[in-house]
C-alpha positions in Angstrom: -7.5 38.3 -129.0 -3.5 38.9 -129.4 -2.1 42.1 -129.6 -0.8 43.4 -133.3 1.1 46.3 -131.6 4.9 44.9 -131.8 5.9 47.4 -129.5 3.3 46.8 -126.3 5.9 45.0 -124.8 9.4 46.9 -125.6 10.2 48.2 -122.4 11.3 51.8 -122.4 14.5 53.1 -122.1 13.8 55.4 -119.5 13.4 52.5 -117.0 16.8 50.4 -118.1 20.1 52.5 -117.9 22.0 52.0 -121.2 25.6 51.4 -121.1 28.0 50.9 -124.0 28.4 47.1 -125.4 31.7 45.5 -124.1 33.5 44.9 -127.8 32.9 48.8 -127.7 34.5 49.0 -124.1 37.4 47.0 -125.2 38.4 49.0 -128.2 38.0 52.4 -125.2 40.6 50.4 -123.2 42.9 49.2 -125.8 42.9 53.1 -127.1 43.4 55.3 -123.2 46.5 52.9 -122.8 48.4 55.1 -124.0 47.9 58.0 -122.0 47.7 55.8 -118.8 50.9 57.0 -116.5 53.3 54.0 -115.2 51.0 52.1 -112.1 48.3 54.5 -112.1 45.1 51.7 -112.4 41.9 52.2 -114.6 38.6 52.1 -113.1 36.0 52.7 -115.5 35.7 54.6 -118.7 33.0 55.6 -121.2 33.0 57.4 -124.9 31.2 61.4 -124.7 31.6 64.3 -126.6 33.9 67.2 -125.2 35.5 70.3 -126.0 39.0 69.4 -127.6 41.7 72.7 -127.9 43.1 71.7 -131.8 46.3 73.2 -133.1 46.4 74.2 -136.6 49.0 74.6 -138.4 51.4 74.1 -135.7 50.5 77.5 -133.6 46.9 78.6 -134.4 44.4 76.8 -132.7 40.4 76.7 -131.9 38.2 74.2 -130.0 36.1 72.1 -131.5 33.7 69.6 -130.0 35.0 66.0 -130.9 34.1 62.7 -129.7 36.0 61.2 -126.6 36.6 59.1 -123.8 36.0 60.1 -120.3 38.6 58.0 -118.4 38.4 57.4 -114.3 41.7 56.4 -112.6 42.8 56.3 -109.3 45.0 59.2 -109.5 43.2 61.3 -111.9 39.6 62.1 -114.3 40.9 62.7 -118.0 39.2 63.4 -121.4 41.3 61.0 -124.5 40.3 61.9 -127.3 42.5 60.7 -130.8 44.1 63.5 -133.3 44.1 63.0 -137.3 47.8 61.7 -137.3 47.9 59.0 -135.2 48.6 61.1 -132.0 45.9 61.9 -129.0 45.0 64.7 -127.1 44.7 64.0 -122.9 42.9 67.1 -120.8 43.9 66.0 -117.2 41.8 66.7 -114.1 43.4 65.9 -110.6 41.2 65.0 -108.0 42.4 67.5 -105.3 41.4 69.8 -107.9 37.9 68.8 -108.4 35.3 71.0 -105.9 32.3 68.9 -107.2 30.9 66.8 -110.2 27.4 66.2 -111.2 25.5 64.6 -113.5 22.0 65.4 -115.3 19.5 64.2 -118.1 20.0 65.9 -121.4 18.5 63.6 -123.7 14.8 64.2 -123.8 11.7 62.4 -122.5 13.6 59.0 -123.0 16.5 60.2 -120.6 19.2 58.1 -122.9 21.5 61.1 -122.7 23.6 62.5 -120.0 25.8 65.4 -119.0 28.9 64.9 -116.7 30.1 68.8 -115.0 33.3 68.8 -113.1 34.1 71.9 -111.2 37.5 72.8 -109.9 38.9 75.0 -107.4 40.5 77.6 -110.3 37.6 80.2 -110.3 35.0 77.3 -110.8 36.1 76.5 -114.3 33.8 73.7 -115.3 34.7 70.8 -117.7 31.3 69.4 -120.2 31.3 66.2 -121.5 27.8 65.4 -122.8 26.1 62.7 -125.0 27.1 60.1 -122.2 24.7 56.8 -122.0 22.7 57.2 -118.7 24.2 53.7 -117.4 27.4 54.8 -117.6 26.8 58.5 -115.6 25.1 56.9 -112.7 27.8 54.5 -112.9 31.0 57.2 -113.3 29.3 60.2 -111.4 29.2 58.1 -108.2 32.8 56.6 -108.2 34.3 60.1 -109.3 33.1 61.6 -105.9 34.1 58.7 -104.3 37.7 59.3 -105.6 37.2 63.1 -104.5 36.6 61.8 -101.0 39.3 59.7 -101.0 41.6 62.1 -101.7 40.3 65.3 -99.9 40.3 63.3 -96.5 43.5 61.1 -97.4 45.6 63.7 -99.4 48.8 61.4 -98.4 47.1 58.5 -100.5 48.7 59.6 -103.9 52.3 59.1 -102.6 53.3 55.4 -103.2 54.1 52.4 -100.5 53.6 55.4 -97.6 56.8 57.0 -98.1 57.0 60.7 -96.8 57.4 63.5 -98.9 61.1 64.0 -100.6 62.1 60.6 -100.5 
């Protein structure tokens, strides 16, 4: 006898980690170039919500939760998100700053949704970005703490070609 159920055999999404489709990576790419300092490398990205500061009226100013890109380099973690007039927004994080990052479930019994917490050193100030595919948090959690590493034990690492300091 066959089975009328269509969905017997959908595999749930719990078990596959979802990641964003690569025309959608491209367009993240093609956006963060922008903000991307000269020979600083990208190593991963993926689109989240955050908590954007927005100035008003050229002084007054509130934060809003607006959609953006969590962007992993190898000098810094930064939040992109665009503006209304063609401009963007960029919330740096530097690695020596960063204490600790995790990342949790948020999105119910399917587990499609996760949250990404970076801690720093300035009184534990903590930095949300949520609604990120769970591919892409087991993917980005790992390599920011590896860049943490990297950093904390080589702190000399950032300066370019092994030049000492002042030169």
């Amino acid at each position: 006898m066959r089975n009328t159920n269509r969905y017997a055999n959908a595999i749930p999404t719990g078990v596959l980690p979802i990641t964003t489709p690569e025309k959608k990576r491209v367009k993240l790419i093609s956006a963060v170039q922008l903000a991307l300092m000269p020979g600083e490398t990208l190593l991963d990205i993926t689109h989240c919500m955050a908590n954007v500061w927005r100035v008003m009226w050229g002084r007054f100013g509130n934060i809003t939760q607006r959609r953006a890109s969590l962007v992993v380099t190898d000098h810094r973690v930064f939040i992109f998100s665009k503006t209304r007039h063609h401009g963007y927004d960029v919330q740096d994080i530097a690695y020596d700053s960063l204490t600790a990052v995790e990342w949790y479930s948020t999105g119910g019994p399917a587990g499609g949704l996760n949250t990404i917490d970076l801690v720093t050193k300035r009184e534990n100030e903590r930095t949300l970005v949520w609604d990120v595919l769970s591919g892409e948090a087991a993917r980005i959690g790992p390599l920011i703490r590896i860049q943490m590493v990297l950093r904390h034990r080589h702190p000399h690492a950032r300066r370019e070609h092994g030049k000492p300091r002042g030169c």
